[in-house]
C-alpha positions as CSV (number, residue, x, y, z in Angstrom):
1,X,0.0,0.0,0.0
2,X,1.2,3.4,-1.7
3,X,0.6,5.9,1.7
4,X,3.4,8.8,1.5
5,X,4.5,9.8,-2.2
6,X,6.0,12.9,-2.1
7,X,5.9,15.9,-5.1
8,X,7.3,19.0,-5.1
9,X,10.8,20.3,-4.3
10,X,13.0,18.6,-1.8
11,X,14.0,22.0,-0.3
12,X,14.0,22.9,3.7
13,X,10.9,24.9,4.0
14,X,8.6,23.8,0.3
15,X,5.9,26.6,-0.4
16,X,2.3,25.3,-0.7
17,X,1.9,24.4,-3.8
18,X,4.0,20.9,-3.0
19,X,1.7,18.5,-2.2
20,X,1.6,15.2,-0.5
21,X,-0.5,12.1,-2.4
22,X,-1.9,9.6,-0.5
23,X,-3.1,6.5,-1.7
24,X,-5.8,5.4,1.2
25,X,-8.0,3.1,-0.4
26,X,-7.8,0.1,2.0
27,X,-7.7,2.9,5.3
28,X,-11.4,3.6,6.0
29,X,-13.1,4.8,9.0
30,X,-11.0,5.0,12.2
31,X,-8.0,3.6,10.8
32,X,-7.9,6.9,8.3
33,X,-8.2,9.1,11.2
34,X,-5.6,8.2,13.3
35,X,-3.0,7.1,9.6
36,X,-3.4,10.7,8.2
37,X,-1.9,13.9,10.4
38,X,-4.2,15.9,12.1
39,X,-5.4,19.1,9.9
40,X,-4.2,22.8,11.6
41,X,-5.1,26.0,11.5
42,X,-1.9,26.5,10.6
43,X,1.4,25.4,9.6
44,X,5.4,26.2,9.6
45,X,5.0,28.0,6.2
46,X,2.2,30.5,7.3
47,X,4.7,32.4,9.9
48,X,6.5,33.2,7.2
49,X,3.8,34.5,4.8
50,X,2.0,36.0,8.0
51,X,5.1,38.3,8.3
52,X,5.8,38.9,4.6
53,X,1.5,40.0,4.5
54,X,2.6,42.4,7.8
55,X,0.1,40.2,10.0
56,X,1.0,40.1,14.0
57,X,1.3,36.8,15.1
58,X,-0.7,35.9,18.2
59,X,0.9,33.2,20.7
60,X,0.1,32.1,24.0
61,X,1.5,29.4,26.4
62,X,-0.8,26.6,27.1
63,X,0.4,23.3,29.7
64,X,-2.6,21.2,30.2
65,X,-5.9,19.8,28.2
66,X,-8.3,22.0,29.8
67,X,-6.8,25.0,29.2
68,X,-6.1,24.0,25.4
69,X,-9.6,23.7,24.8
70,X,-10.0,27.3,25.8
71,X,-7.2,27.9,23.5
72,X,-8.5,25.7,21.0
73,X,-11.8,27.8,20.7
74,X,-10.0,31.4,20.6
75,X,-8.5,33.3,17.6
76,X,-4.7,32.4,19.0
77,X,-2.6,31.8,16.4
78,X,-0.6,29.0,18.1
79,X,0.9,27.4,21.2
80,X,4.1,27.0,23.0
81,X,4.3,24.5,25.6
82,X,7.0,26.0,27.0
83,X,9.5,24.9,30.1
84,X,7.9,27.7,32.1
85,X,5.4,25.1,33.0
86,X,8.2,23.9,35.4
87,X,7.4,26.9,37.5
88,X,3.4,27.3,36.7
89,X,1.9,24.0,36.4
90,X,4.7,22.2,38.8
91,X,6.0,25.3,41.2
92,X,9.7,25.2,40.7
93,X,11.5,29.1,41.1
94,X,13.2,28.1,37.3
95,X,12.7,26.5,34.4
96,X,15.9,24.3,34.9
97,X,13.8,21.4,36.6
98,X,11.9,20.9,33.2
99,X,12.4,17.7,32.1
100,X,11.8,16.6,28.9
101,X,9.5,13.6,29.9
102,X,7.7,16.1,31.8
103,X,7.5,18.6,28.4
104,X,6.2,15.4,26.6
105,X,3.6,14.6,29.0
106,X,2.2,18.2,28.9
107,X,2.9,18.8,25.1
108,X,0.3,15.3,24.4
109,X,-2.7,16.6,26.7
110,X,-2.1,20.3,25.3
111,X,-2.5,18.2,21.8
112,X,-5.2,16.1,22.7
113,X,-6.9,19.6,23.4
114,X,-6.3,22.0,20.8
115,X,-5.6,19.2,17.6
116,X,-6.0,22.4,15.2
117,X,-3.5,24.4,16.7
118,X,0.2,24.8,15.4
119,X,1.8,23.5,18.8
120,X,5.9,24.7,19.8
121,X,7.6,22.7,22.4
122,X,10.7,23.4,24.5
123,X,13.4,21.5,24.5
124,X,14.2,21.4,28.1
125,X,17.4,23.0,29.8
126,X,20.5,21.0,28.8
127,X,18.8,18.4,26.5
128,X,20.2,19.5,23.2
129,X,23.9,20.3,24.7
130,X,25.0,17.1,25.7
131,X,25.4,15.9,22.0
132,X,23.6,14.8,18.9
133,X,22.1,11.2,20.2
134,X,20.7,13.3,23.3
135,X,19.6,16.2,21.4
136,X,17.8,13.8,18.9
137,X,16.0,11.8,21.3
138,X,14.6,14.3,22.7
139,X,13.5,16.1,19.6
140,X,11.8,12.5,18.8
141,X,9.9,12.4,22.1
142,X,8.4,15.9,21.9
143,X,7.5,15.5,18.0
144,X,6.0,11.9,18.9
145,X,4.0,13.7,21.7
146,X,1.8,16.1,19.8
147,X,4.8,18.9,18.6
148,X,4.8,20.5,15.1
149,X,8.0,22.2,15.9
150,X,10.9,22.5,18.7
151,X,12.3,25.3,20.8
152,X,15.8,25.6,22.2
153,X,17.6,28.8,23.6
154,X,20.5,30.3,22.3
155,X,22.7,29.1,19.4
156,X,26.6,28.9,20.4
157,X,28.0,25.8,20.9
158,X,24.9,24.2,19.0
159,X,24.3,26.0,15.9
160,X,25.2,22.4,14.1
161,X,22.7,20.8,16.3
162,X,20.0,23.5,15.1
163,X,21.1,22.9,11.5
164,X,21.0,18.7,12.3
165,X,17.6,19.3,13.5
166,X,15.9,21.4,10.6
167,X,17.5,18.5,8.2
168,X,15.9,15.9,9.9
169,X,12.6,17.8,9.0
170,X,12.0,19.0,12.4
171,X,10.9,23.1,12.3
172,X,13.0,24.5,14.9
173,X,12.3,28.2,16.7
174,X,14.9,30.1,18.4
175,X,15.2,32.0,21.3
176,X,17.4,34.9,22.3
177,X,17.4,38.0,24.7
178,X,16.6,36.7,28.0
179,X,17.2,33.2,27.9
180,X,16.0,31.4,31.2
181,X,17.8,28.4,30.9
182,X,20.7,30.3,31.7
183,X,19.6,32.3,34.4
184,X,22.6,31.6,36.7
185,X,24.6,32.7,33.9
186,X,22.8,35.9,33.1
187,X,23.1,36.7,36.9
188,X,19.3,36.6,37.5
189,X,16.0,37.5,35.3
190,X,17.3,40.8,33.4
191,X,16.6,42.7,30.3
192,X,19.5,42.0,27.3
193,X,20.9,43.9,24.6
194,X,20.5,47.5,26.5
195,X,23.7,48.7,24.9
196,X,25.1,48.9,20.9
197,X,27.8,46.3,21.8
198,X,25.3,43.7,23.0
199,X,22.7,44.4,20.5
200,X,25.6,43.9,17.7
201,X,26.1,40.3,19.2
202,X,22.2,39.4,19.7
203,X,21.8,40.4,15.6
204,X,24.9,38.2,15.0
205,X,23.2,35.7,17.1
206,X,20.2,35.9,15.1
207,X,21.3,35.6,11.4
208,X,23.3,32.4,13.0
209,X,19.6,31.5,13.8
210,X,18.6,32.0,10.7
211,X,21.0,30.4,8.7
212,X,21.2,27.5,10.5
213,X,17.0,27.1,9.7
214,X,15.6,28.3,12.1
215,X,11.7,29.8,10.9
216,X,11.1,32.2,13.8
217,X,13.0,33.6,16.1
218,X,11.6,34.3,20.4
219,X,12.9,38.0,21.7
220,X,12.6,37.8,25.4
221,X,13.1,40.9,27.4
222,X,14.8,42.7,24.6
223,X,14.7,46.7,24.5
224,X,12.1,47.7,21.7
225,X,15.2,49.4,19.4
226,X,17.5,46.1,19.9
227,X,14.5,44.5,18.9
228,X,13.2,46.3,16.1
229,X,16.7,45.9,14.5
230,X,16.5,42.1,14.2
231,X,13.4,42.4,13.2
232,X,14.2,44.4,10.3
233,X,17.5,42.3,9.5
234,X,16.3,38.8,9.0
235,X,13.8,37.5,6.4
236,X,12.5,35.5,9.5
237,X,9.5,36.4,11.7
238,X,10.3,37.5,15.3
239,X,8.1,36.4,18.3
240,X,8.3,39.4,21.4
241,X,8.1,38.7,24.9
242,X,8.9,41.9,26.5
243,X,10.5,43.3,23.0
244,X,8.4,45.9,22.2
245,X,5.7,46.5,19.1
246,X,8.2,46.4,16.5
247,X,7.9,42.1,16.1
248,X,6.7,40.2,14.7
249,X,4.3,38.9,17.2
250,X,3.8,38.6,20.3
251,X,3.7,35.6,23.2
252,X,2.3,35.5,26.8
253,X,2.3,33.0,29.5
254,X,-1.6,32.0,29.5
255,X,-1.5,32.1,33.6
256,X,0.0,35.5,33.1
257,X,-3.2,36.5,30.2
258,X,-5.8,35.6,32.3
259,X,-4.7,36.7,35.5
260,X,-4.2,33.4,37.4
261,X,-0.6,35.0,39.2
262,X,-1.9,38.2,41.2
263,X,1.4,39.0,42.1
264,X,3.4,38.8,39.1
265,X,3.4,42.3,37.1
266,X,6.4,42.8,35.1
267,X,6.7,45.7,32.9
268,X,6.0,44.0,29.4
269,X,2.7,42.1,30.9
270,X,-1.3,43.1,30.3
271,X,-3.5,41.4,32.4
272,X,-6.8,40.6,30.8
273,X,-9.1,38.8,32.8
274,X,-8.8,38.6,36.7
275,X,-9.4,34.9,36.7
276,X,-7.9,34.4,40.1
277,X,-10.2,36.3,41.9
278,X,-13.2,34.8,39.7
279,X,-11.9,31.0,41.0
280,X,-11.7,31.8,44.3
281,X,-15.1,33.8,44.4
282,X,-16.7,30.2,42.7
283,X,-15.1,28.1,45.3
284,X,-15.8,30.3,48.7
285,X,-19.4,30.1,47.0
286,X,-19.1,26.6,46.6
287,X,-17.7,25.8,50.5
288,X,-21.0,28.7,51.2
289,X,-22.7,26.4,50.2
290,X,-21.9,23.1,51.1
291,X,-21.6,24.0,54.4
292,X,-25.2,25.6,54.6
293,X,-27.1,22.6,53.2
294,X,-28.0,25.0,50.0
295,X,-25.8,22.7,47.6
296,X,-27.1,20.0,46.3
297,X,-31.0,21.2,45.8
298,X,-33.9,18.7,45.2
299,X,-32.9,19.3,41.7
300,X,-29.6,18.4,41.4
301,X,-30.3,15.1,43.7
302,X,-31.5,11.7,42.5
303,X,-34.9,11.4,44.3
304,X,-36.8,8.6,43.3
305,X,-36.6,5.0,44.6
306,X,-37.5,1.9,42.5
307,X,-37.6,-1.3,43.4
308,X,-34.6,-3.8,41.8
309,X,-37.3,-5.3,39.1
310,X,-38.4,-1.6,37.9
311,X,-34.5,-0.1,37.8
312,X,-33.4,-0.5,34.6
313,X,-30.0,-0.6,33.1
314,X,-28.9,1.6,30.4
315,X,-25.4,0.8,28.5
316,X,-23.6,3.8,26.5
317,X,-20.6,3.2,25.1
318,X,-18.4,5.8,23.6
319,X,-14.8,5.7,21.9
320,X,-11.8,6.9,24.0
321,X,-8.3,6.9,23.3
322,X,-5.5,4.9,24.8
323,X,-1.4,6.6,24.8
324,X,-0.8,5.3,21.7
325,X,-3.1,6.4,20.1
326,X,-5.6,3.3,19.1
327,X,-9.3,3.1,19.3
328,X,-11.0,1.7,22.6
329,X,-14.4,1.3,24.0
330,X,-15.6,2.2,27.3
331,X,-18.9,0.9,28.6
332,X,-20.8,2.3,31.4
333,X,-23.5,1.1,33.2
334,X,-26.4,4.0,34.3
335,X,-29.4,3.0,36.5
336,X,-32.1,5.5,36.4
């Protein structure tokens, strides 16, 4: 069975008009869904085009299934499941306790949740710096989790690596600026490039990027002119954090959107919902509640009795997936 021949020019980053034929005759029904790739909003090729068109692209941080399904139903552009989730989702002070098992398990429920959506994940700190078989393996296990492209920080010492990656047809995003890998390094959580000297070496750091494949590039905590220069210098898009207006687009931390970290208001960052204060009004309400008798009402309480010959049993069954990805059946059993 013919399923993957390929058209079109062999280059890096093929334009649209290269086209993949498959030949699916014998694949019906659920077989065909989970043998052909999921369809997306978007794809690798559309940063560059959204750029080119002078479109802002929108990016947000997502960690967990729930909160993909909120992303999933928005006008976000795309998703980074990014190694901050070390320090929102798991409450370490860095992102140097990210592990990549730990990306993977988050990057497959952020996946399951938002299927249409373009999904970036980190490579965690040190796992593309202890050499090629590390770097590789790690690549595969965020990819075969849900991925559509990687993330690493920086690019000396592993500009091959980036280069290895791309050829292995793996879209790979840079970051620069504030890196938070190396925060140690760095001295702490501080804006980079605040002088001509340093923003010299970030733009030298970014056509590196570039050339090495790279399709976008992440400016964390970059002064706006810094910014707006390697902006203006590469063909590639650039994705702010703190960078100014003068990007490409722009990425938040979702907890950090939506309010869900009261005490955490750095310069670059608008808060647009107070979610925290909406949770904990719906669960004082709740404990109100429970504690006065007022939750559950008659109405939300199963009230009648039957006898054992009158109870009837009602099967549903609906499909769920296992890990890896195959078709199963649960049953459940609902007297009424």
């Amino acid at each position: 069975m013919n399923v993957g021949k390929f058209s079109g020019s062999e280059s890096r980053a093929a334009d649209n008009s290269d086209k993949i034929e498959f030949s699916c005759g014998a694949l019906t029904g659920e077989l065909m869904e989970h043998a052909l790739p999921r369809r997306l909003s978007m794809n690798v090729q559309d940063f560059q085009k959204m750029k080119d068109a002078g479109r802002k692209i929108s990016m947000v941080t997502c960690y967990d299934y729930s909160s993909a399904r909120a992303v999933a139903d928005s006008n976000i552009d795309c998703i980074l499941v990014g190694d901050s989730l070390a320090m929102t989702m798991h409450g370490y002070q860095t992102t140097l306790s990210a592990t990549t098992a730990m990306m993977a398990l988050h990057t497959a429920a952020v996946a399951r949740g938002a299927p249409a959506k373009f999904i970036v994940a980190d490579l965690p700190f040190l796992s593309y710096r202890k050499g090629l078989k590390d770097a590789m393996d790690a690549v595969h296990e965020l990819m075969s989790a849900g991925a559509q492209a990687v993330k690493l920080e920086g690019v000396r010492g592993h500009a091959d690596i980036v280069r290895h990656i791309v050829d292995s047809g793996v879209p790979v995003m840079g970051h620069l600026g504030l890196t938070p890998q190396s925060v140690h390094g760095l001295g702490g959580m501080k804006v980079q490039a605040r002088t001509n000297a340093a923003v010299k070496v970030l733009t030298a750091e970014a056509r590196e990027l570039e050339e090495a494949g790279c399709f976008a590039i992440v400016l964390e905590c970059v002064p706006t002119p810094g910014a707006r220069r390697v902006t203006e210098l590469l063909r590639i898009p650039t994705i702010g954090i703190g960078a100014g207006t003068h990007v490409s687009g722009q990425v938040l931390v979702y907890q950090d959107v939506l309010g869900l970290n009261p005490g955490f208001k750095p310069k670059f960052l608008r808060v647009y919902a107070n979610t925290f204060d909406v949770i904990r009004t719906a669960l004082n309400a709740y404990d109100s509640d429970v504690k006065s008798a007022a939750f559950p009402s008659e109405s939300e309480s199963y009230s009648d009795l039957q006898s054992t010959e009158q109870r009837g049993t009602k099967r549903t069954e609906h499909p769920a997936q296992n890990g890896r990805g195959s078709g199963i059946t649960v049953a459940s059993e609902i007297s009424h």
